[in-house]
N, C-alpha and C positions, 0 to 999 in steps of 0.2 A: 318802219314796217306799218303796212295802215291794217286798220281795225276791219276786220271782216263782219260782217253782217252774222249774231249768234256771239259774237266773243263777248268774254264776261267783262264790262267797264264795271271798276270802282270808283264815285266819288269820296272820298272822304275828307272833310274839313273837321280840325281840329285848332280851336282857336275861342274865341268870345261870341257868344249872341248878342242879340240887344231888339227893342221895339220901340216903330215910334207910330205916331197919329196917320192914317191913313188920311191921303187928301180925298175931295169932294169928285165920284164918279169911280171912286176905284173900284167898292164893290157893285156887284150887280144891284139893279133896280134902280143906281143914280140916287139911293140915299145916301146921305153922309151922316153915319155916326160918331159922337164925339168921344165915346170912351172903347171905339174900334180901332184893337192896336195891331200894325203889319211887324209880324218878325222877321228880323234881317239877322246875313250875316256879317259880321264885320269883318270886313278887309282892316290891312296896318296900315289905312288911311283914313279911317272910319272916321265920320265928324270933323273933316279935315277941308279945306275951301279948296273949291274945284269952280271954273267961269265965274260965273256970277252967284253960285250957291253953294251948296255945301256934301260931300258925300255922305248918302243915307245908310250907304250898305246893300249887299246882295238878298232883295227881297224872296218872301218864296212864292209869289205870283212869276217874278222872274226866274227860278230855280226851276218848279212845275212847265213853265213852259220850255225850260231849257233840254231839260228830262226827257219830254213828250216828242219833243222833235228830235233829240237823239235817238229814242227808240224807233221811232217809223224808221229814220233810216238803219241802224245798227242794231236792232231788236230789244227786247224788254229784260235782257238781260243784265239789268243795272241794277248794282247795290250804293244808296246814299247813305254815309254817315255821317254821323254828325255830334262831333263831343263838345257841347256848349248849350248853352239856355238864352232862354230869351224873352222872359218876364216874370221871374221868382217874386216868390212874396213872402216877406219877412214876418216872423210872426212867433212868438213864443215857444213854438213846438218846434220849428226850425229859425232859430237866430243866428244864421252863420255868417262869419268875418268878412267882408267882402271882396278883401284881399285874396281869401281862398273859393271865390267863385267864378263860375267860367262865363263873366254875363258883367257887359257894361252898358251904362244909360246911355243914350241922346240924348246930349244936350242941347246941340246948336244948329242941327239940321230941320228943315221944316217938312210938313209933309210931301210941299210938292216937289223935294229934293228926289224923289222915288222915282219920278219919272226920269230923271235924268240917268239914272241907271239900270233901265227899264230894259230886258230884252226884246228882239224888233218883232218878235212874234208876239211878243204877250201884249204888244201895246191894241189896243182896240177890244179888249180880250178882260174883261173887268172880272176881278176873282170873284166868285160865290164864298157866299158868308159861309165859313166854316174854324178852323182853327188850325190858320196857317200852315206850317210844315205838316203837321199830325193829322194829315187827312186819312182817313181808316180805308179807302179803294183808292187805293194809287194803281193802276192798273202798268206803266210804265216802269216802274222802279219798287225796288224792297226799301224801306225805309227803316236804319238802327238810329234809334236817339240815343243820349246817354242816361235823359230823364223824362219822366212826363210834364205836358205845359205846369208852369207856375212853381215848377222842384227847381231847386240848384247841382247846377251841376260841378262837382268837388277838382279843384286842380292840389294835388302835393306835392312830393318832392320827386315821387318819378311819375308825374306826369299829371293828365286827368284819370280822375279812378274808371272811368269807364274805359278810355284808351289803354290803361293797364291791363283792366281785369278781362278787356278783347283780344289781348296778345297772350293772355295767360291761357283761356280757354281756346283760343285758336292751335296753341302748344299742347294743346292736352286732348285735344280732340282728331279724332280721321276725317280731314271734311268732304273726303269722296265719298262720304256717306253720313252726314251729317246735315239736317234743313235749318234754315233761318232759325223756326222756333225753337229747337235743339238749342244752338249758338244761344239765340236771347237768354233763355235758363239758366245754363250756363254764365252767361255774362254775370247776370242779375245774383246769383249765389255768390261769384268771386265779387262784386264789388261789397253786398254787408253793410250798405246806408240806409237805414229806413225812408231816410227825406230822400234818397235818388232811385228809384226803381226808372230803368229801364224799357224803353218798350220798343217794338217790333211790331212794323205796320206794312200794308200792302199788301192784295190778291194770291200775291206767287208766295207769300212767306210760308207756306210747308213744302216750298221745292227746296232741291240738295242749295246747300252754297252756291253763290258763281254758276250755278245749272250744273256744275262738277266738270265745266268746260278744262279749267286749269289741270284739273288732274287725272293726266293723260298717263299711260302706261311705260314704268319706267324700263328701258331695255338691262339697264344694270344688275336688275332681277331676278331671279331665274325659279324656274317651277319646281319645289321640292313635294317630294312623295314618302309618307311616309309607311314602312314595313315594318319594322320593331324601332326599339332606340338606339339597338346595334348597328342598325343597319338602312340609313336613310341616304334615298335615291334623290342626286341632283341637276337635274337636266343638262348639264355643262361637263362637259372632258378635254379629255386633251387638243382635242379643236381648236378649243376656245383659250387654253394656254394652262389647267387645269395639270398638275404635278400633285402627286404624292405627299400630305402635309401642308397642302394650301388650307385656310380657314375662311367659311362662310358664316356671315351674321345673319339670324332666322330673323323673317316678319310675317307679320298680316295678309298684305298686300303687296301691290306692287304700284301704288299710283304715284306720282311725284306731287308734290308742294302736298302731302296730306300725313299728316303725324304717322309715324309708322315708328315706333320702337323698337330694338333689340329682343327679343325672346327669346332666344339660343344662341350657343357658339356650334357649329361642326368643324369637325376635322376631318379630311380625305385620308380613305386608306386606301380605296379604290378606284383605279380611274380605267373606262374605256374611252375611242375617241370624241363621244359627243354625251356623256354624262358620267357621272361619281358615284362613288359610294361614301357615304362619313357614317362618323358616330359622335354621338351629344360628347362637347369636350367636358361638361358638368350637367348634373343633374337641375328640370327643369320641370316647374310644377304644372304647367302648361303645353300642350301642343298642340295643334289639330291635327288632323288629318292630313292635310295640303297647307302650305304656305310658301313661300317665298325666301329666300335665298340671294345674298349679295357678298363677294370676295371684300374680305377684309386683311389678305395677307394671299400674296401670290407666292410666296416661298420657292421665288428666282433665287437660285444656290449663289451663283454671280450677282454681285451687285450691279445696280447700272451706274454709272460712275459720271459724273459731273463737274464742270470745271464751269468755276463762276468770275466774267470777268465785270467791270464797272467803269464809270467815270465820272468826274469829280461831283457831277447833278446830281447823279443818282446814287452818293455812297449809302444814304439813308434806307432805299429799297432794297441794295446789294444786302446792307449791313442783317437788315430783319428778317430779308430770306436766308442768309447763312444761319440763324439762331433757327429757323421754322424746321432747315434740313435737317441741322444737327441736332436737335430737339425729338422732331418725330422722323426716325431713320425708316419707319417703314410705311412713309404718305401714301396715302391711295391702296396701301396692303405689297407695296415695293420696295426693296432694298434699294435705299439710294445711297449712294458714297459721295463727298465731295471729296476731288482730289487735289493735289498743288500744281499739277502739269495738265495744258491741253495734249499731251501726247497721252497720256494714259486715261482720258475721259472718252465715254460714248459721245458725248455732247459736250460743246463749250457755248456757255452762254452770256451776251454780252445785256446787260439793265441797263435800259436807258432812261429817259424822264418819264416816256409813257410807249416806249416802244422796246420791244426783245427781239435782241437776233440771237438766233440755233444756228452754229453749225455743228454739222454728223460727220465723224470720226467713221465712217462704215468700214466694216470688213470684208462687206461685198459691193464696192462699188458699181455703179450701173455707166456707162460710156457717156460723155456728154452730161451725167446729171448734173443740177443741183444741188450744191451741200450747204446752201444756206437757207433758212426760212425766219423771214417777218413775222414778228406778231404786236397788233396794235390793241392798246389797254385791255389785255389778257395777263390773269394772273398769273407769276413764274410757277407757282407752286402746283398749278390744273397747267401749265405749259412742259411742267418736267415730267409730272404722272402722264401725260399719252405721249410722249417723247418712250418715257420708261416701259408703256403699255409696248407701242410699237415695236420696242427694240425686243420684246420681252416673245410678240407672237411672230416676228419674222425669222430669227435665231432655233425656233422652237423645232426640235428633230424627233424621231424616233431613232433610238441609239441605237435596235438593231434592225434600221435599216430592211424591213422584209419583205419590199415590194422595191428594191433597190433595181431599174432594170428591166422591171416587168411592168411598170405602167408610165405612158409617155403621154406629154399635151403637145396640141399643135392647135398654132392658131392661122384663120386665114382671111383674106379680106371677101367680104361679100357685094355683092351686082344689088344697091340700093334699091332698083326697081324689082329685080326677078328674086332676087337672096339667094341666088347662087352661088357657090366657089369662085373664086377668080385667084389664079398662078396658082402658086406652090408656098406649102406650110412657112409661114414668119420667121417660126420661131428655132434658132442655130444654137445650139449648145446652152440653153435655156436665155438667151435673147434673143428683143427682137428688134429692128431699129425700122420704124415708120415714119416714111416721109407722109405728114400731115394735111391731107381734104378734110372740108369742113363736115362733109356727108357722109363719109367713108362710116362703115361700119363693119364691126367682126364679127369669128364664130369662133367658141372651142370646143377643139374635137377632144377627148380622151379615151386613149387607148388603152385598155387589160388586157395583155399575153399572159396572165396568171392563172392558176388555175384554181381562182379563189372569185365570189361574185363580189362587187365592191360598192358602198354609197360615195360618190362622189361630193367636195367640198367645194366652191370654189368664192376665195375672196378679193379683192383689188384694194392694195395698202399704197398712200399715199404717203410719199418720206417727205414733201413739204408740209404739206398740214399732220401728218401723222394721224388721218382719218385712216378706218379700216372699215372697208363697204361690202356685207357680202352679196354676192351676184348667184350664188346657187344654193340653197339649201335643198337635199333632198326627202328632208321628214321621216330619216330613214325608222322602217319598223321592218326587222325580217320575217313578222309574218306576209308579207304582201313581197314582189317580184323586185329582184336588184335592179339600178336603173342600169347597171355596169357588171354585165354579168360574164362569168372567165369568159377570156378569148373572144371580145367583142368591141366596141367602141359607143362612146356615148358622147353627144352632140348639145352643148348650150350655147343656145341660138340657132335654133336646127336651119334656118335656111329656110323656113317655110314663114308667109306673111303672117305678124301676128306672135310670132314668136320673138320674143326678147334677144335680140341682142346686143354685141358690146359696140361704145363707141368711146373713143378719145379725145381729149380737148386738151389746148396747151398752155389753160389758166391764165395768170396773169404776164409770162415773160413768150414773149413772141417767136424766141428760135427753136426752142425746146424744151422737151418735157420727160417726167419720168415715173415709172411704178412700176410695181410686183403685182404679179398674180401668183396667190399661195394657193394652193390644191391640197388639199388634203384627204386619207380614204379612210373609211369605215368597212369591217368585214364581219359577216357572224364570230370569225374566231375573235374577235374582238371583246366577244362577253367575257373570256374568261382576261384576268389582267396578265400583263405580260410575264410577270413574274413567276404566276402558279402555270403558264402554257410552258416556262424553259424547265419546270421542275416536273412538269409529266411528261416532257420530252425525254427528263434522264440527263445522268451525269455526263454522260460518253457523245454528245454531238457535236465534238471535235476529230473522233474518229477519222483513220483515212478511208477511204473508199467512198464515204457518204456524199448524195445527190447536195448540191452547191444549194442548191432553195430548198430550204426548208418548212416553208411556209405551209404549203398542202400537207407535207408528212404531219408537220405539228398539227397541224387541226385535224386531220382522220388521227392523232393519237388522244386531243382532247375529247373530242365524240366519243370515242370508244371508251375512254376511260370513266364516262359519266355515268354516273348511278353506280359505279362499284365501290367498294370497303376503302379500294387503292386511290381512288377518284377524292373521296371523302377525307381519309386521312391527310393526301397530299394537299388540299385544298386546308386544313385545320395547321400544318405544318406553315405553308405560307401567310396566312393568316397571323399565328405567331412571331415570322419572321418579320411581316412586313412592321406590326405594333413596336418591333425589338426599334426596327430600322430608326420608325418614330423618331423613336426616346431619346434614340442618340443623336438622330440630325437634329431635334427640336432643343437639345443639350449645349451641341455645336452653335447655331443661333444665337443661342441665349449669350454665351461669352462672347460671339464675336459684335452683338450689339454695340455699335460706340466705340469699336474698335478701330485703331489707325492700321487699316488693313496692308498700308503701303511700306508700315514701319515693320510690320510683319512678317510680309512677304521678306524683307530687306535681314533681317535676322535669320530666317529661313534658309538663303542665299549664304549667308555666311556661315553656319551650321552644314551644310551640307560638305562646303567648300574643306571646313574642316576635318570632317569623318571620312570625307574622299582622300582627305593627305594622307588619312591614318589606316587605308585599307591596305589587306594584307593581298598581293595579286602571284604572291610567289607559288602557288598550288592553286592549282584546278582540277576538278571532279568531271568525269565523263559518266551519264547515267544510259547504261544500255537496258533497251527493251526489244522484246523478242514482239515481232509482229503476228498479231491472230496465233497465240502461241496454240492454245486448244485446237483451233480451227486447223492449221496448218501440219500439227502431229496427226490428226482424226486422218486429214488430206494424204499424207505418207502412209499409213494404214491401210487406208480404201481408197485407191486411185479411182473408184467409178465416181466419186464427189468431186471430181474436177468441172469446174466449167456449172455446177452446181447450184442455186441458193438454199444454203443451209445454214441453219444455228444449234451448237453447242448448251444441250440443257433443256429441259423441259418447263419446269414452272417459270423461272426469269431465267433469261438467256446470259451464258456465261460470255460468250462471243462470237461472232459469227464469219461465214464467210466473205469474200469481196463482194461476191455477184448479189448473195442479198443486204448488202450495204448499199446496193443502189437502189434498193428500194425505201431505204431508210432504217433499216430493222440493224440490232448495235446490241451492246454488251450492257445489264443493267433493266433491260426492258421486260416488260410481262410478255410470256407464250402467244395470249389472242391479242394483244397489240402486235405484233412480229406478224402473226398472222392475217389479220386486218391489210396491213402493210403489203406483204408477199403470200397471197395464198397459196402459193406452189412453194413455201419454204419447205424442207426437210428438216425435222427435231433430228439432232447426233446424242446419244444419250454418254452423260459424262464417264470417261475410265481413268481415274485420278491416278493407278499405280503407275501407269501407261505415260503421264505426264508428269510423274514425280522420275520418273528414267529419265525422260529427255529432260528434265532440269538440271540433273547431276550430272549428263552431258554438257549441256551449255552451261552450269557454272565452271565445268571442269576446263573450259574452253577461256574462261574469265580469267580464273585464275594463273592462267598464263601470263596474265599482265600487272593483276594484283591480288596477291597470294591474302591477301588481307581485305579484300571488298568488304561491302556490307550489302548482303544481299535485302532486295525492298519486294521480294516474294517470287514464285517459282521461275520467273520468264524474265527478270530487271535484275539490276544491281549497279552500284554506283563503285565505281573504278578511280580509284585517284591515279592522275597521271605522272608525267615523268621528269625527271630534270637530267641536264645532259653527263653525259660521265666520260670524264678527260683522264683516269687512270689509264694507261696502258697497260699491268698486268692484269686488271677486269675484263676489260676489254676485250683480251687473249682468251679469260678464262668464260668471257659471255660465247665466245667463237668457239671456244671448244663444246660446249653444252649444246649451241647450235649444229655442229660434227654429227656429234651423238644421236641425237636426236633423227637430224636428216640420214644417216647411213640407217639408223633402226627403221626407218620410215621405206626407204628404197630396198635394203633386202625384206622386209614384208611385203612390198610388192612385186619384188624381181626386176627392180629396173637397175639400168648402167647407165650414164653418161660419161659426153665426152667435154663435155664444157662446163665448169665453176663460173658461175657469178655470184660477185660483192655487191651489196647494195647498203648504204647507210646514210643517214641523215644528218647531217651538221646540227647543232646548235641553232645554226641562222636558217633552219629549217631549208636550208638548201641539199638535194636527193641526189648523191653522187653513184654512178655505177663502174667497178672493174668487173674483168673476165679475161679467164686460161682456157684455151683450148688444149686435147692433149690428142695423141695418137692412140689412144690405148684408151680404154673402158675404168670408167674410175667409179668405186663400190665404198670403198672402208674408211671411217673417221678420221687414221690417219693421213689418209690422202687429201681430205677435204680439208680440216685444220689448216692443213701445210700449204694446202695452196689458198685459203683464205687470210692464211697469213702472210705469208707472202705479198698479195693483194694491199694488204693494210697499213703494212709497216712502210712504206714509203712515203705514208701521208700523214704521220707521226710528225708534229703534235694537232691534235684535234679533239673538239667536243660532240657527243654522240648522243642521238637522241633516240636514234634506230639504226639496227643491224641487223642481217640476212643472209644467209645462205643459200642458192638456188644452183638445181643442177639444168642441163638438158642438149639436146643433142640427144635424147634418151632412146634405151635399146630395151626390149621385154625378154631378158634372161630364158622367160620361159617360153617362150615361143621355139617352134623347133626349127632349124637353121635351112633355109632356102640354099639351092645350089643357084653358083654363079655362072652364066651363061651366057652364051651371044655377045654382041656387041660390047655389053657393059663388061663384060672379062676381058674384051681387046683393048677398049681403053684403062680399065684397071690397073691392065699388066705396065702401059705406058704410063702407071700417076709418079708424078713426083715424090721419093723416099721422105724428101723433107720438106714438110710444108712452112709456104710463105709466112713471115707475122708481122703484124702490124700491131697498132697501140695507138687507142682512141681512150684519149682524156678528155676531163671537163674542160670548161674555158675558166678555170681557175688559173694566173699567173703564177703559183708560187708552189709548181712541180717540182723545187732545188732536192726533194727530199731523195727523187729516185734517179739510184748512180748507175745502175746494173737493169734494164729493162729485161722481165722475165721471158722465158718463152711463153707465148701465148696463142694465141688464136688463130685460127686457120680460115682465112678470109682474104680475099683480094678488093680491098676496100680504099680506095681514093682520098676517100675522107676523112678516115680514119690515122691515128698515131701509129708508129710500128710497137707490136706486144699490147694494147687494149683493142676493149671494141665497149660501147653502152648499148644493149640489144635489147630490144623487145619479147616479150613472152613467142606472138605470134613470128617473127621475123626467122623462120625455121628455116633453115638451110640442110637437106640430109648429104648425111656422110659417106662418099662413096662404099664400104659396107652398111650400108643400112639399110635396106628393104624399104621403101617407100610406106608400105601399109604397116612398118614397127613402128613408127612415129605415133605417138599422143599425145596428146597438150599437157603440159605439165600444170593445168592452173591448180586442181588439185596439192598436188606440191607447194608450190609457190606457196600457196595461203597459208598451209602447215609449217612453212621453215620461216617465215619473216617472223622475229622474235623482237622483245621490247625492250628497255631497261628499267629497272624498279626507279622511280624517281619524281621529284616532287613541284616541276615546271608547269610548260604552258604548252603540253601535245594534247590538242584534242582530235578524237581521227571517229569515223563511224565503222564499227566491224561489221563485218558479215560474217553468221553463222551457216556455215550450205551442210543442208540433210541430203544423203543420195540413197534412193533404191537401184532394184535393177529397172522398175518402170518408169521413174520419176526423178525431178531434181527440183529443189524448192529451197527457195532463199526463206 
């Protein structure tokens, strides 16, 4: 890379000085003085035979002129150093060893030896008498000695003390803000020699270091703000991969290559998607105002998992990165794993002598890409952290999904000259496959159907180099206009000249290429965290009825809730929660550090395996709930609430109807939230005696099936179910109770029938039907018994899980008797005395049981067996006595007579409760 004109050059030599006799013309005037000495520096040939003479060393006539013509062309931003001397003088006050000085003699080089090392500018160019390097206007360069002329300068065991005590004070110092003479003082305190002081020469010496070229603003950084110590704001969210219990380390600044130290730890409690909240993880005697912010724990729950391979060259680098990983498991603020399989790593990575190959295990592969990437003398350990980063922001979701649907990207190619559209959107089920012009250039559209205004994010990740480049930031502040406001579209690289847009290149392999474009959205409801928006949404937004997006409801319920008592407490309630969350994920962590998470997992596996042999699967519980129980009795009460939106309750809503579930409004919710919501709600005010009746109806209805529930409050209960029952005197005696019941049920209605049907359930959960037809009207339990016995005993032996008795062919007793007339009395007189039977069985082979087929049914049916028939409710057939308009649907019946048996299996079934008025009928 070449030096730009303004870039800060360092010379610095560290090594020996030395002086010898100037020859005749060097200095100005063309006098030659005999005790005028040139200091030089000495190269590791110094005094050494070069052609015909001897090397004198890098003079500073030579040096000054090298300087000078560097800076005209690269500017005056040059710092020389220089740790060594270059004519000490011994003397009682300083008598020091000579072994520990930075300064050897010439001995064997002559003066005119100088020339021959002469640079080609400085020759003609005779130095003015002054004192060589130490010239006080050096206008081209800052000049650091280690000592002033005639002092020694000190070498020990780690090093020269001026080289020491400049690496000491460069460590301890900021030097994006820091000048020459700052540095010098500094220097000159740590080295502590009386015989070596230091000096710092040159015009520029009270400008910053380097011009403060080097240190440039680091992106790693991020802008913190501080509010109290509870609660400190940090520019970065979940954008930026920003999770709950991430830690940032506080500083100064933000410039790189300039001391910046630790001042604080933060820990996140709050994340929106483009900044945080923390709190000091310990107390900190310092803070400003504003500072800076950098991730030192990204608190990726999943590790990123690595699989490290080698070969025989490089088992040495293999060997020192496995100790680096498994040493510090959270490099770069990452969870990293090494695992023993490339099947169970994110990455496998092969070391070689000075080359790394990645290949990416993806989950989401892209067609055609790449899964391998080069890296040439790069560190593994900065090649696995953006490996780790990558894998860490491309993964990165919101788990509920709340703009799932509602915001779409299209990309398209655009008319290089005009930036128009050209064909139709790229991009098919979120890819897009582009045949490659070198000119070609794109645009992204993004679409909001929502009805929420949105900042738009958008980044280009590259999965060979695993750079992330973002291409849109929009600065979001919601004081000022959404770029992506509901129900509109927003354009980067509008198409117009001048405006930025995308283009593609296909790097280093010629066929093809590949990336992600990750989008990401910012919304106002985004201030609140996601956590305290599902807690003032309320328990119940699983309810049925309610609108599929939630998204608009929940933010008009967080607006509304702001500034109130309920707003405040609910926001101190998650607050606590989230601290609770903490403890425990930060608990979890801490033991799984170090952890052989695969050996784990692997125990886990077999723990399961085991508690699964040992589960008990012989009962299961049916838990019934009674739907909008409140809402639904209110409904049977005052049929003018139909079709209504209404809620149950006045201060918080007990439950409400369907119709205002689609506006959002639900059980659990504040009155002016509901309100907010559905201004045309109806308040129903609660009548608890009113639903303490209809509960002791519908348990009365439960216990039908289990005399023993345990009810979980006035509208549920949990019902254990059944196991199949292969007694044949129960059986009989379950069929009789069924009698009973149906004949009390038909003469409290005044109904007759002429047909019995059996219906009952095998064990193998297979649903068999018989049926008797009779000539005559049949009323009394024992008729019905008799003929369901009948029915049953021919399929003896069997396991039962359900059994029924159903009449129909039904006649309304009460109705008063139509006379027979016309036509239908001419054919009446001609019916046949005795009707036809047939017998329609299951497609069960193993009928041996029945010897004697009953009389049965009166049907002329093809299909059917003679004496059965399997009939449907609706399949009504009227009997020639029967008046057309005496016919009613027996479903009524039907649902009262199928009965259950107590027992302890695997029947789960869903009941229906039906309430009827004379107006209404409501499941």
């Amino acid at each position: 890379m070449a030096i730009e004109k303004g870039d800060a050059i360092v010379v610095y030599f560290a090594g020996h000085g030395s002086s010898i006799l100037g020859p005749r013309d060097w200095f100005e005037e063309g006098v030659y003085i005999a005790n005028r000495r040139v200091e030089v520096l000495c190269p590791y040939d110094h005094d050494m035979t070069q052609g015909g003479g001897r090397i004198a060393g890098i003079s500073d006539r030579s040096m000054h002129a090298l300087l000078n013509e560097l800076a005209q062309s690269k500017g005056d931003n040059i710092t020389f150093i220089a740790d060594c001397c270059f004519s000490p003088s011994s003397s009682r006050t300083n008598g020091i060893d000579r072994s520990s000085a930075r300064w050897t003699p010439t001995a064997k080089a002559k003066p005119d030896d100088l020339y021959a090392g002469l640079w080609p500018n400085a020759r003609g160019q005779p130095r003015p008498r002054g004192h060589g390097f130490y010239t006080a206007l050096h206008k081209s360069h800052v000049f650091l000695a280690s000592c002033r002329p005639g002092e020694f300068a000190i070498e020990g065991k780690n090093g020269g003390a001026f080289t020491d005590a400049f690496l000491q004070a460069v460590a301890e110092l900021s030097l994006h803000r820091t000048s020459y003479a700052t540095l010098f003082d500094h220097i000159q305190r740590k080295i502590g020699i009386d015989h070596q002081l230091p000096i710092c020469l040159g015009t520029n010496k009270s400008r910053i270091v380097f011009d403060a070229i080097p240190f440039v603003p680091d992106s790693r950084l991020i802008p913190v703000k501080f509010g109290d110590l509870t609660r400190v704001r940090v520019e970065a969210g979940a954008a930026q991969g920003i999770a709950e219990g991430c830690e940032f380390s506080l500083h100064l600044h933000n410039y790189r290559a300039s001391r910046n130290p630790n001042i604080g730890t933060l820990v996140v409690f709050e994340v929106h998607p483009t900044w945080c909240f923390g709190r000091l993880k310990s107390p900190t005697e310092y803070l400003p105002q504003a500072c800076w912010a950098q991730v030192t724990r990204w608190n990726n729950r999943r590790p990123f998992r690595v699989y490290l391979k080698t070969s025989l060259a490089s088992i040495c680098r293999w060997w020192k990165l496995r100790r680096i990983l498994s040493n510090e498991a959270n490099k770069g603020g990452l969870n990293v794993l090494l695992v023993k399989s490339p099947d169970q790593a994110n990455i496998s990575m092969t070391i070689g002598h000075r080359t790394l190959t990645v290949k990416r295990n993806d989950d989401k592969p892209i067609d055609h890409a790449r899964r391998v990437s080069k890296f040439e003398n790069r560190d593994p350990v900065d090649v696995i952290d953006d490996a780790a980063r990558f894998n860490l922001h491309l993964y990165r979701r919101n788990p509920n999904s709340p703009l799932k649907g509602l915001v779409n990207m299209e990309l398209f190619r655009l008319n290089p000259t005009s930036w128009a559209i050209i064909g139709e959107n790229l991009l098919h089920d979120g890819k897009a496959s582009i045949p490659h012009e070198k000119e070609d250039i794109f645009t992204v559209v993004i679409k909001n159907t929502s009805d929420v205004d949105l900042w738009p994010y958008l980044f280009y990740m590259d999965p060979i180099s695993f750079a992330i480049t973002k291409i849109y930031d929009p600065q979001s502040s919601f004081n000022q206009p959404s770029p992506l406001p509901s129900r509109s579209q927003f354009i980067i690289g509008s198409g117009h000249p001048g405006s930025e847009a995308l283009s593609f290149s296909l790097g280093d392999d010629p066929a093809h290429d590949s990336g992600y474009l990750n989008n990401s959205m910012e919304s106002p409801l985004s201030q609140e965290t996601a956590s305290l928006v599902s807690r003032l949404a309320g328990p119940s937004t699983g309810k049925a009825g309610l609108a599929k997006d939630q998204t608009e409801i929940n933010r008009i319920i967080a607006e509304a809730s702001k500034g109130s008592k309920f707003y405040e407490n609910e926001k101190k309630k998650d607050k606590d929660l989230t601290q609770r969350i903490e403890k425990i994920l930060q608990m979890r962590d801490d033991l799984l550090t170090g952890v052989d998470i695969e050996s784990v997992e692997t125990s886990a596996d077999r723990l399961i395996s085991e508690l699964e042999a040992q589960r008990d699967l012989s009962q299961k519980i049916v838990h019934v709930d009674m739907d909008a129980f409140y809402a639904n009795v209110e409904l049977l009460d005052n049929p003018d609430l139909a079709g209504k939106p209404f809620g149950v309750g006045y201060g918080v809503l007990c439950t409400a109807s369907y119709e205002a579930r689609k506006h959002g409004v639900r059980s659990g919710m504040p009155g002016f939230i509901a309100k907010k919501l559905c201004p045309e709600l109806t308040f129903v005010p609660l009548h608890f005696p009113r639903y303490m009746d209809m509960s002791q109806a519908v348990m009365s209805v439960f216990r039908r099936y289990d005399p023993n529930l345990f009810a979980a409050g006035c509208d549920e209960a949990y019902l254990k179910t059944f196991s199949p029952l292969r007694d044949k005197t129960k059986i009989l005696d379950k069929l009789t109770e069924i009698a009973i019941e149906l004949e009390k049920d038909m003469t409290e209605n005044g109904w007759a029938g002429r047909t019995v049907t059996l219906k009952f359930k095998l064990d193998t959960y297979q649903v068999l039907t018989r049926a008797k037809s009779f000539d005559r009207w049949i009323t009394t339990k024992e008729e019905l018994f008799a003929t369901g016995q009948e029915l049953i005993l021919p399929e003896f032996p069997l396991a039962l899980r359900l059994i029924g008795l159903r009449v129909t062919k039904l006649k309304d007793l009460r109705a008063p008797p139509e006379p027979i007339n016309g036509i239908k009395r001419f054919f009446g007189s001609l019916q046949d005395p005795q009707p036809r039977k047939k017998v329609k069985t299951d497609n069960r082979e193993d009928n041996i049981g029945l010897t004697e087929p009953p009389e049965l049914i009166d049907i002329a049916s093809d299909e059917a067996m003679p004496g059965f028939l399997e009939m449907e409710e609706d399949d009504h057939v009227p009997h020639e006595d029967e008046p057309e308009d005496s016919y009613i649907p027996d479903t009524v019946i039907a649902d009262n007579i199928a009965r259950t048996l107590p027992s302890t299996s695997t029947f789960c079934a869903n009941i229906r409760i039906q309430f009827k008025s004379k107006s209404s009928h409501y499941d």
